[in-house]
Structure formats: structure tokens, C-alpha cells
N, C-alpha and C positions, 0 to 999 in steps of 0.2 A: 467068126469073122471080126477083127478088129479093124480100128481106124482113128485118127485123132481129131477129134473135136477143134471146135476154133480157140480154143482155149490150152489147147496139147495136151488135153487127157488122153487116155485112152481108152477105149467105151467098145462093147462088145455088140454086135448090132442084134442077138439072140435078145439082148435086153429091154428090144426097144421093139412095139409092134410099129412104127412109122416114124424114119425118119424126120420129118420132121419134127417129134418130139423131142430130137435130140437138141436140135437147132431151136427149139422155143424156149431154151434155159435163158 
């Protein structure tokens, strides 16, 4: 599953065990 960041990357959500780690960059 992908999606884009607030930034418009795009980040695979397998890579990340919780959300909000992706939002803490």
C-alpha cells in the first residue's frame, strides 16, 4: 500500500510499523 506523505513522497506503508512514524519526519 502506498500513499503520499505531506511532503509528496511516496512511502510504502509495509515500511513503517505505525503511522505515525511516518508523520514524526
Amino acid at each position: 500500500m502506498f500513499f503520499l506523505d505531506p511532503s509528496g513522497n511516496a512511502l510504502e506503508f509495509k515500511a513503517f510499523g505505525d503511522i505515525s512514524q511516518v508523520f514524526a519526519k
